[in-house]
C-alpha positions as CSV (number, residue, x, y, z in Angstrom):
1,X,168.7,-94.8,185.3
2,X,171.6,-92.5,184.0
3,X,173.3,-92.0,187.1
4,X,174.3,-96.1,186.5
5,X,175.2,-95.5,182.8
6,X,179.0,-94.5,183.6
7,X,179.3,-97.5,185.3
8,X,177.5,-99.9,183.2
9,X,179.9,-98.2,180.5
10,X,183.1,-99.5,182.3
11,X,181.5,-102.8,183.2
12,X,181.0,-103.5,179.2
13,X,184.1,-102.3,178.3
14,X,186.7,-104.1,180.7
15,X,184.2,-106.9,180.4
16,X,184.8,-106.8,175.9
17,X,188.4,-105.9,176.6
18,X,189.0,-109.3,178.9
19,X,187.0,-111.3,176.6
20,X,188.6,-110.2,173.2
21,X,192.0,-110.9,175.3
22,X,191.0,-114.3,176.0
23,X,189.3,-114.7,172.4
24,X,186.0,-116.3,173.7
25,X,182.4,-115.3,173.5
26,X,180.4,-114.3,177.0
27,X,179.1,-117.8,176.8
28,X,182.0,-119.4,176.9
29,X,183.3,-117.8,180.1
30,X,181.4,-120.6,182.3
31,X,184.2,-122.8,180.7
32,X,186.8,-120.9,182.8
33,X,187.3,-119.5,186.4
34,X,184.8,-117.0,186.6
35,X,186.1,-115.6,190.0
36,X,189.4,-114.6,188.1
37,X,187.8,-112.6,185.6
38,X,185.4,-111.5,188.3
39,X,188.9,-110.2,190.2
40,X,190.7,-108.6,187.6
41,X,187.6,-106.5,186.6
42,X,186.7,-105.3,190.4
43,X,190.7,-104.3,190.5
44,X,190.4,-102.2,187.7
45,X,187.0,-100.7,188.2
46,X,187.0,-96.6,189.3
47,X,185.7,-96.7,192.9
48,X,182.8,-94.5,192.7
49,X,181.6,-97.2,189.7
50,X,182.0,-99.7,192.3
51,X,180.1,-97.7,194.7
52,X,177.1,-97.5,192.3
53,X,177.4,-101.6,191.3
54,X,177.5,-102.3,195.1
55,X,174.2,-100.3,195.3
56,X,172.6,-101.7,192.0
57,X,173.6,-105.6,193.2
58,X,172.1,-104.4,197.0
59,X,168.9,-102.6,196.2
60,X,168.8,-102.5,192.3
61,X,165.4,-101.6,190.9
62,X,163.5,-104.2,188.2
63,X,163.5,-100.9,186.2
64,X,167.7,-100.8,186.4
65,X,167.8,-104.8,185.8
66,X,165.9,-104.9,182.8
67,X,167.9,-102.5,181.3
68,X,171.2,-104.4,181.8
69,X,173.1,-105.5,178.9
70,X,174.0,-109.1,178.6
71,X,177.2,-108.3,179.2
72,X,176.5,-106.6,183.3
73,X,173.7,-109.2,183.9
74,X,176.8,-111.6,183.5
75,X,179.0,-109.2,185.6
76,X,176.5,-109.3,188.5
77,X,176.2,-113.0,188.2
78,X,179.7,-113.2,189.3
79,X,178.8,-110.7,191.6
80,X,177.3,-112.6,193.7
81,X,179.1,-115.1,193.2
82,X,181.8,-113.3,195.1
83,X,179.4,-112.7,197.7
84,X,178.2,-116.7,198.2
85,X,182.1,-117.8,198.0
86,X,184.1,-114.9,200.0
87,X,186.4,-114.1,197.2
88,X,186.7,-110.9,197.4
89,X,185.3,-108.2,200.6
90,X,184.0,-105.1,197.9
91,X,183.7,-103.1,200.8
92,X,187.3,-103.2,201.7
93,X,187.8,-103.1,197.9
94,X,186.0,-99.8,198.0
95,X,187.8,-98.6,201.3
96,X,190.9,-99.6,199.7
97,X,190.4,-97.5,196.3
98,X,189.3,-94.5,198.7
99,X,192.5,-94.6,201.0
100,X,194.6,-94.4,197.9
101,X,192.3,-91.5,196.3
102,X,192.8,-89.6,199.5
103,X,196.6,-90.5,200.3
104,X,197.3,-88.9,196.7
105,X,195.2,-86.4,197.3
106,X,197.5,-85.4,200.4
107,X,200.5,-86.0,199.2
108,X,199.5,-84.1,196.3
109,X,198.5,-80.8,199.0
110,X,201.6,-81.5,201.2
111,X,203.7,-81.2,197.4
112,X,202.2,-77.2,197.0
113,X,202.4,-76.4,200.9
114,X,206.2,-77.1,200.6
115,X,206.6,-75.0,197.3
116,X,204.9,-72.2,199.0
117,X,207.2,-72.1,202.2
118,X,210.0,-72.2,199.9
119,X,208.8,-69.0,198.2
């Protein structure tokens, strides 16, 4: 169950952060366009978080689902959501997030190989 804290931890907090934003309650987000919010939270998530939330919404445990704050259980509502309208492909979300980890992580290498021929 800890290894899904970190990410339960982001999910409540971008979650708060939108809905303080907006100034409404979670109950009150049914009143707008969920698949928005739903959007602007998946863009903003770190990808191994996503990883684990992919994993939790595909073979989530009753143990991990009862544990969930009001707050996820409403996250992973939209979730699927997403999955039952096509709004968003997480997977490519998720390969997306990775390609720019490792492109940084390249240019980052090709930066110090260049300072070392210099030298």
């Amino acid at each position: 169950m800890t290894e899904y804290n970190t990410a339960f931890n982001e999910v409540d907090l971008l979650m708060n952060e939108m809905l303080e934003k907006l100034n409404i309650s979670l109950n009150e987000t049914n009143l707008y366009p969920t698949d928005d919010m739903f959007r602007i939270i998946v863009q903003e998530i770190d990808v191994e978080n996503l990883k684990i939330l992919s994993f939790i919404y595909n073979e989530g445990s009753q143990e991990v689902i009862d544990n969930m704050t009001s707050v996820i259980k409403e996250f992973m509502y939209w979730w699927g959501d997403n999955l039952d309208y096509g709004t968003i492909n997480i997977q490519s979300l998720i390969a997306k997030k990775e390609e720019k980890i490792i492109s940084s992580i390249i240019l980052e290498n090709s930066d110090k190989a260049k300072n070392i021929k210099r030298i």
